[in-house]
N, C-alpha and C positions, 0 to 999 in steps of 0.2 A: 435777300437771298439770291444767288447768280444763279443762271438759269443751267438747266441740266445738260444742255452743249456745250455751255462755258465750264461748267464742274469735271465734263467729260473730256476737254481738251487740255485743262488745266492739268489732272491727274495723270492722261494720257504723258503730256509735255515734261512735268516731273520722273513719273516711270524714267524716260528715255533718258531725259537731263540725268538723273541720276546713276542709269547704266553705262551710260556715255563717259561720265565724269570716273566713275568708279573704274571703267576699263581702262580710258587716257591712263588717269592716274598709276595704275597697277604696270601698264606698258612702257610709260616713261620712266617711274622703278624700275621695274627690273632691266629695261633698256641701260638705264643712266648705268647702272652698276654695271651691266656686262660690259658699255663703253672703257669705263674706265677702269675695271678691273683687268682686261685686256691690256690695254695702253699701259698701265701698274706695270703689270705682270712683264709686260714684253722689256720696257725699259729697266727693272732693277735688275731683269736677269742678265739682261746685256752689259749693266754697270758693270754689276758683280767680275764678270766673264772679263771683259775689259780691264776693269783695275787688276785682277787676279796675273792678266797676259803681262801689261805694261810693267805695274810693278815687282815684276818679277824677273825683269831685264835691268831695272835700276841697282845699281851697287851702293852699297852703307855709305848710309851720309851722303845723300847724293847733291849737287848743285842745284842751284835755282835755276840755270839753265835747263839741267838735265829732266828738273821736274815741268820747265814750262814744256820742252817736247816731248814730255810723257802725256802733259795732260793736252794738249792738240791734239795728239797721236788718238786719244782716247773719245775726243768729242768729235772724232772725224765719223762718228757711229752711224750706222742708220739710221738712229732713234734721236737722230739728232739733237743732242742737250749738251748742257753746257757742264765745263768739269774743272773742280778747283781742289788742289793736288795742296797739303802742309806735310814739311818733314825741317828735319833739323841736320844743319848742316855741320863738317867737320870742327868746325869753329865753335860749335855749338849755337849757334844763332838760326833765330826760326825762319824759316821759307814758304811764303806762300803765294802761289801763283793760279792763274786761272783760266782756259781757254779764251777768255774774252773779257772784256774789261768792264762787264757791268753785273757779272757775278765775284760777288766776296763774301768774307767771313759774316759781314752783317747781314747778312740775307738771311743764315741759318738760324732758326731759334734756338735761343740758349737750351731750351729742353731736349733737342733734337742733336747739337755739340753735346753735351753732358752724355748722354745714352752711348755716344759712339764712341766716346773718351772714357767712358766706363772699359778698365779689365774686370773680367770675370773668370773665377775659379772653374779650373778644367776639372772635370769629370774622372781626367785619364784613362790609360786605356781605349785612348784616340777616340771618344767619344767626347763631345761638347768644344766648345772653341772659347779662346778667351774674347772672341770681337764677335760680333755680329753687324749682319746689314739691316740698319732701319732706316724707316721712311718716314714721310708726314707730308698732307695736301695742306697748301696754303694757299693765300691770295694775298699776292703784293699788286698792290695800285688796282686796276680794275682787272689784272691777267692770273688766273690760277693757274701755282704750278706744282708738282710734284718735286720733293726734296728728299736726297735720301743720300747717307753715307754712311762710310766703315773704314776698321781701320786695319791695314794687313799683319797679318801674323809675322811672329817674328821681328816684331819691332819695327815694317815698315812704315810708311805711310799712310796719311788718314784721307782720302779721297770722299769728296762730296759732288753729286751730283743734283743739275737743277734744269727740269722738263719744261716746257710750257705744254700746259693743256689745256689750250686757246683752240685747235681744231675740234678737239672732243665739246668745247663745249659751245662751239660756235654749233657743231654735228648736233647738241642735244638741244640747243634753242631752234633748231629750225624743225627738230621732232615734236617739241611743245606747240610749235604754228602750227604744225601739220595737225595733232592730234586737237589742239582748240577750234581748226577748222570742222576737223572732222567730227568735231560734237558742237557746234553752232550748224552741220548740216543733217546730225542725226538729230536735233532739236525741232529742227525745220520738219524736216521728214515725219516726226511724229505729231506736229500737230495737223499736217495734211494729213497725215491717217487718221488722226482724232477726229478730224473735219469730217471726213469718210464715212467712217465710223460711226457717227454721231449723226449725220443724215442718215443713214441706214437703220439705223434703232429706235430716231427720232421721227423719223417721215410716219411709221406708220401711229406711231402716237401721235403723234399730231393731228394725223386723219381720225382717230375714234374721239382725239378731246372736238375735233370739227364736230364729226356726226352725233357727239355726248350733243354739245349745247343747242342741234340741231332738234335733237328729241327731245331736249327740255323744254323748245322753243314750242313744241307741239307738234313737228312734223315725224308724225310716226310710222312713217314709211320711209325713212331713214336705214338704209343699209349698208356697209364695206364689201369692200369688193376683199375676197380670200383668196390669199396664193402662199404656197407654201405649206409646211407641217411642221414650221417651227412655233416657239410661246408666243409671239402675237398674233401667229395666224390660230392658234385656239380660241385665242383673247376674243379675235374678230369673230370668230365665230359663235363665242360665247355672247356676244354683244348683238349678233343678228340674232341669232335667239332667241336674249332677250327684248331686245325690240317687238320681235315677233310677235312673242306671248302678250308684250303690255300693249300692243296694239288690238289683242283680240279680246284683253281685258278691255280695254278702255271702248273699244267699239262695242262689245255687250253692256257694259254700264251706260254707254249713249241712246245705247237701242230701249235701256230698261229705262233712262230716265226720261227719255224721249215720251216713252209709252208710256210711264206714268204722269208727267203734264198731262199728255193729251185726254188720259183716263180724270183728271181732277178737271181739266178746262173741258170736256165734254159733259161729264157731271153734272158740273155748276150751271152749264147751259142749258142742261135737261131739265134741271132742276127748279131752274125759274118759271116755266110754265105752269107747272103746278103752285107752286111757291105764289104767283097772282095771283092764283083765282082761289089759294088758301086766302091770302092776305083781302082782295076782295070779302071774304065771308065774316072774317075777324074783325074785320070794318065795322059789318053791320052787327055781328054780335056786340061789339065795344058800344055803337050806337044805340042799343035795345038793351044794354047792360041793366040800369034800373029798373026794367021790367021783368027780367028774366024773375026764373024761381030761384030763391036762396039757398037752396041749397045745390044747385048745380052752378051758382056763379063762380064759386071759389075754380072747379075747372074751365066755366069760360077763360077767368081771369088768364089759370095756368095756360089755355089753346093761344090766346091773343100774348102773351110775354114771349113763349115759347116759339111761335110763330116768329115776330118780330125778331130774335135771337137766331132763328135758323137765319132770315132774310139775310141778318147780317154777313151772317156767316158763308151764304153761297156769295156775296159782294167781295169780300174779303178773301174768296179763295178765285173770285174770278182774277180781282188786283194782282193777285201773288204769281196766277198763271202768265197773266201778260209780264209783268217783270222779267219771272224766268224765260219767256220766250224770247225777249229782249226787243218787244214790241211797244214799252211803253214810249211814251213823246212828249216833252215838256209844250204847253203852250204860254209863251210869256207873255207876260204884260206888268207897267210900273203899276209900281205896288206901292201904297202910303202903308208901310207895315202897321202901324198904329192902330191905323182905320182896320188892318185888317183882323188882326186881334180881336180888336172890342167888335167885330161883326161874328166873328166865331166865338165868342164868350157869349155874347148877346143870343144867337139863334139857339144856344143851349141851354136859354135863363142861366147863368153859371155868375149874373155880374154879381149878386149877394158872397158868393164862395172865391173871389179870384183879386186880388190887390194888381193892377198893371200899373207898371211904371216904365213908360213911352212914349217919345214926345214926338208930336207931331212934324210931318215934314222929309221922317228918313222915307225915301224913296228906294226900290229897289225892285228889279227887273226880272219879276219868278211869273212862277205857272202858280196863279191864285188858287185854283183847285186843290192843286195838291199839299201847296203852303198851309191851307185850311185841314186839312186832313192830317198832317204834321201836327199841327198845332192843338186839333180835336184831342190826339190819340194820347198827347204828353200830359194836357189839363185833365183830359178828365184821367189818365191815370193814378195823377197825382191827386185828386179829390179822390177816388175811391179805395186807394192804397197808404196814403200817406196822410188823408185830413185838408179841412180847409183852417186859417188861409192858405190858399194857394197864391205864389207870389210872380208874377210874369216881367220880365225886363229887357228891354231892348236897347243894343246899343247898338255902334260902328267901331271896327278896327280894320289896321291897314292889313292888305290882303297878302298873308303868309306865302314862302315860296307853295308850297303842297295844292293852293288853288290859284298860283297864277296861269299855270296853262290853264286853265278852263272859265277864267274871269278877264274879261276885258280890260284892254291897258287902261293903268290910271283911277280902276275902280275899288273899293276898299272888298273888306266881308262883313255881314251880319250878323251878329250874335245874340242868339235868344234865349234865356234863361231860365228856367220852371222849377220851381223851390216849393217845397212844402214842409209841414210844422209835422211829417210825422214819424217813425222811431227810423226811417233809414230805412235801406237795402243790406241784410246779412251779405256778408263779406262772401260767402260759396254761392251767393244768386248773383251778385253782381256781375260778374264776367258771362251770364249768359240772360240776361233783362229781354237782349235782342233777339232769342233765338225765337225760331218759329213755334210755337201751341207748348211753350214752354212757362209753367208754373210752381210759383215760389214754393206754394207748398201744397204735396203729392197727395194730401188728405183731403183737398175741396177738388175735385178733378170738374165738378159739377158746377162754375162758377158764373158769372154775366159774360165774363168775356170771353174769347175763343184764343188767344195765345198769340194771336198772328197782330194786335195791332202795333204795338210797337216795333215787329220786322218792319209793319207795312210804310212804318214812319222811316224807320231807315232805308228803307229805298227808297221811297219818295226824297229822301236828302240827299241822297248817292247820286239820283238822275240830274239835281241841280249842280253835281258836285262837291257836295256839302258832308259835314257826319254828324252824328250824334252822340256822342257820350253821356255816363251816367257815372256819378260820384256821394259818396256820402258827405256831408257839412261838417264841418269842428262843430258845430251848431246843433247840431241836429237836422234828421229831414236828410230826404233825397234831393238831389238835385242834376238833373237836365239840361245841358247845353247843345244847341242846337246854330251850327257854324257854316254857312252860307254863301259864297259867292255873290256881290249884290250884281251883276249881269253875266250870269250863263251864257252866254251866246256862243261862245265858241264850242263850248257843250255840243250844246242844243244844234248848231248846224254837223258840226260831227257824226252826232248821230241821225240826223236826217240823211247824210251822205251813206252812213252806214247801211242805213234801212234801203235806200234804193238802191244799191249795190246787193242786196238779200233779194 
């Protein structure tokens, strides 16, 4: 699609071309005609007038002489043409002669002889004539001429005459120059004013598509500068307006969500004080458990579960704050992924529940910590949602465009797999597994886990530059793939640059 200067120059150039064309044309008509309706006009009147004088001095039967100085006598005209005089002489023998020796009888078309050699019945009553004067434009060789003859009443002589109208039309080819100039420069002219035109319409859209992708970009204090009271300076105004407004939308939503981090990450921090020296007491209640009275163990039990559930849960909202504040920091270090797995299976007793299939060796360059925590949030997911086995797999593939900016040249990615034997993920949970305190189903709201760890897994992947997807099996089962970059580093210095720049 051509751009809307080009559209705009293009339609302009048309318009004019068109007008241009349309006038030429219309002016060289009716030019051409009045040239040579003139030129017509002036020449048979004077034939006319001319044969009428000459042969009217000629006497019956006149000589071949007598006719050739009639017809000199007659081409001596203003309108200077040529004139060839037929009459029949005493003898009865035909005469034909002609001002000059390169007009003759073959010049005239036989349709044009025929018509003037035509008598025609009088009228009477001195009304209608038996001859008439006709004409006819032709073009012998490359020269048009005008032809025309009659023949005199009273049985004289047929007089023809023959014009050249080579001036007229040498006159009308040089008005055809003039006027294809003159629309090769009104063509011109109008796409400088389309040019014109098109800057002036164009510039100030130009400047709002600028200052559009400026706001998009996030700079919202993005304004145009307004001049005028025509439709884009409303436009402009309509545009700083709303900028305005989404500026003071979006800086209340910053303020409120600012304030709420700080209300959750202050919380959470308040909240652990207490939270130890609950957790301290649950200790030794857990410890002194077989002594307790049985009938109040069943609520130790619930203090010490409960307990532990909260603990997690301020953990889990402290992670989710640092995230949002965009304070978290990878700390890397090479990883035998293998080892690391079966360390994070192992501290969970989970090896009865979990099939790994990983072979020693793949190395890759993450933040242990949070690799573990990945990995916690997907197994035991899948052991409590899905059934054991649970099936674990590790491989390498070459590292797709989406994480090579953020993987070291030459280095592949990771791919971790988490399969389980049980009915699946319904197809309306699936697109949101990752949302934060979000629960498959609305009827247990009351459940072990808090909603937030599978977010917590995907950020922890996001900060490697990694992601996580979830998908159901032809098979059966959920399954979990977990896609890694094996050295962050460019990451990870990134955002170190980033943080001291904050």
């Amino acid at each position: 699609m051509p751009s809307l200067r080009l559209r705009l120059v293009i339609v302009f150039a048309l318009v004019a071309l068109s007008a241009a064309v349309a006038a030429s044309g219309i002016a060289y008509w009716l030019t051409r005609d009045a040239v040579l309706t003139r030129a017509q006009t002036a020449a048979l009147d004077d034939f006319r007038k001319t044969l009428g004088d000459h042969a009217g001095t000629l006497p019956p039967r006149p000589t071949c002489e007598q006719l050739q100085d009639a017809a000199v006598a007659m081409s001596r005209s203003t309108q200077n043409y040529e004139v060839l005089l037929i009459d029949r002489q005493r003898d009865g023998q035909r005469c034909a002669v002609t001002s000059s020796g390169a007009f003759s009888l073959d010049d005239v078309p036989p349709k044009l002889q025929r018509a003037v050699g035509e008598r025609r019945k009088s009228s009477g009553e001195g009304k209608g004539a038996a001859y008439h004067l006709y004409w006819q434009r032709v073009a012998q060789g490359d020269t048009p001429y005008l032809l025309s003859g009659a023949t005199v009443i009273g049985d004289g002589p047929t007089g023809y005459m023959r014009k050249s109208l080579e001036p007229e039309r040498d006159d009308l080819t040089s008005l055809a120059w003039s006027l294809a100039i003159a629309t090769g420069l009104a063509l011109i002219g109008s796409v400088l004013l389309a040019q014109a035109a098109a800057s002036t319409v164009l510039r100030p859209v130009q400047r709002l598509g600028e200052a559009a992708r400026r706001l998009g970009e996030g700079k919202l204090d993005t304004r145009l500068k307004v001049s005028g009271t025509d439709e884009l300076a409303d436009l402009s105004r309509t545009f700083n307006a709303t900028a305005a407004a989404l500026e003071e939308r979006v800086a209340d939503l910053s303020a409120r969500e600012q304030a709420s981090r700080r209300f959750v990450a202050d919380m959470s921090h308040e909240l652990r004080t207490p939270l130890t020296a609950i957790s301290a007491v649950t200790e030794v209640l857990e410890d002194e458990q077989e002594n307790l009275d049985p009938m109040i163990e069943p609520a130790v039990q619930l203090v010490i579960s409960e307990t532990r559930r909260l603990n997690d849960l301020v953990e889990n909202l402290m992670e989710v704050t640092r995230f949002d504040a965009g304070t978290a920091r990878l700390v890397l270090d090479n990883v035998d992924v293998a080892d690391q797995v079966t360390a994070c299976i192992d501290a969970r007793a989970w090896l009865d529940a979990v099939e790994l299939d990983a072979e020693r060796g793949i190395i890759a360059r993450l933040d242990p910590r949070r690799l573990d925590v990945i990995l916690a949030n997907l197994i035991g997911n899948a052991l409590k949602h899905g059934g054991s086995p649970v099936r674990v797999s590790v491989r390498t593939e070459e590292c797709p465009e989406a994480h090579a900016e953020t993987a070291e040249p030459g280095t592949g990615k990771l791919v971790i797999e988490v399969s389980d034997n049980g009915p699946g993920i319904p197809e309306e949970v699936l697109p949101h597994v990752f949302d934060r305190f979000y629960k498959a189903s609305a009827s247990r709201p009351r459940s072990e886990g808090s909603g937030l760890g599978l977010s917590i897994a995907l950020e922890n992947a996001h900060i490697h530059g990694g992601e996580i997807t979830a998908r159901n099996s032809p098979e059966g089962g959920a399954v979990f793939t977990l896609e890694l970059p094996q050295d962050p580093s460019r990451l990870a210095a990134a955002a170190e640059e980033e943080g001291d720049d904050r």
